[in-house]
N, C-alpha and C positions, 0 to 999 in steps of 0.2 A: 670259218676257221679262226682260230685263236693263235695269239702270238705272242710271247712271253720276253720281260726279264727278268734275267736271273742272277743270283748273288749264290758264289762257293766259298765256303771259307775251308783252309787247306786244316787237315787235323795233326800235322806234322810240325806245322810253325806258327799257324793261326792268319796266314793272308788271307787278302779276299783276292775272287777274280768275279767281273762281271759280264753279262753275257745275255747273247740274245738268241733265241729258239723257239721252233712250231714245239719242240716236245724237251721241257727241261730234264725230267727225272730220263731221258735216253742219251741228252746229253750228258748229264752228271756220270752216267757209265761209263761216256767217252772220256769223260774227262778219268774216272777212275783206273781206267785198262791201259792205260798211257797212247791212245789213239789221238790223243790233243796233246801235240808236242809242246804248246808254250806250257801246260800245267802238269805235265808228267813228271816236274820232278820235285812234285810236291804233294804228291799223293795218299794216302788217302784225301780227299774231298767231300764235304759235308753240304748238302743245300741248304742254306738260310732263309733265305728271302727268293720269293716268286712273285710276281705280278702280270696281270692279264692284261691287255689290249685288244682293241676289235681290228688294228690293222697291222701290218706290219709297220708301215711309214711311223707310225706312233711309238711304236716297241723300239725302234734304230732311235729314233730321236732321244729318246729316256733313256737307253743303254748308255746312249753321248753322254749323256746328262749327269750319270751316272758313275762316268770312266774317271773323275777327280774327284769323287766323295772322298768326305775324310771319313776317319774311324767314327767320329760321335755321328755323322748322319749317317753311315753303315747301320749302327746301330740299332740308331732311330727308328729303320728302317725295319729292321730286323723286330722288331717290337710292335710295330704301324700293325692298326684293321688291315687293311689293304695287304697286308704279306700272307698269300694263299698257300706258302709251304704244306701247312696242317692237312690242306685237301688232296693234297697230293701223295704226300707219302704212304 
């Protein structure tokens, strides 16, 4: 099993939220239907960046890691090999 973070960026005002999940694109639904109160009221939601891990303990640690990115390593980010969005959608 694979285990993900993930990066939304809101299409309403342009924030990011960052986020960890067995399944990003069912989360991103959640987050879209307003079933994820912290981000319902920024809705629409767009996925940017995805990343794979082989554990979970690994995916929670980078999520941390992740939670004070500024905007230029969001970006970075968003641009990086490593951002598997493409294969997902």
């Amino acid at each position: 099993m694979a285990f993900y973070v993930y990066i939304i960026q809101s299409q309403v005002e342009g924030s990011f939220y960052k986020g960890f999940s067995e399944n990003p694109v069912q989360r991103l639904a959640q987050h879209n239907d307003g079933s994820a109160t912290y981000t319902s009221r920024k809705i629409p939601w767009k996925l940017v960046y995805v990343e794979e891990f082989p554990s979970k303990q690994e995916a929670l640690i980078r999520e941390k890691n992740l939670k004070n990115a500024t905007i230029e390593r969001i970006n970075a980010l968003i641009n990086h090999p490593k951002n598997i969005v493409a294969r997902l959608e």
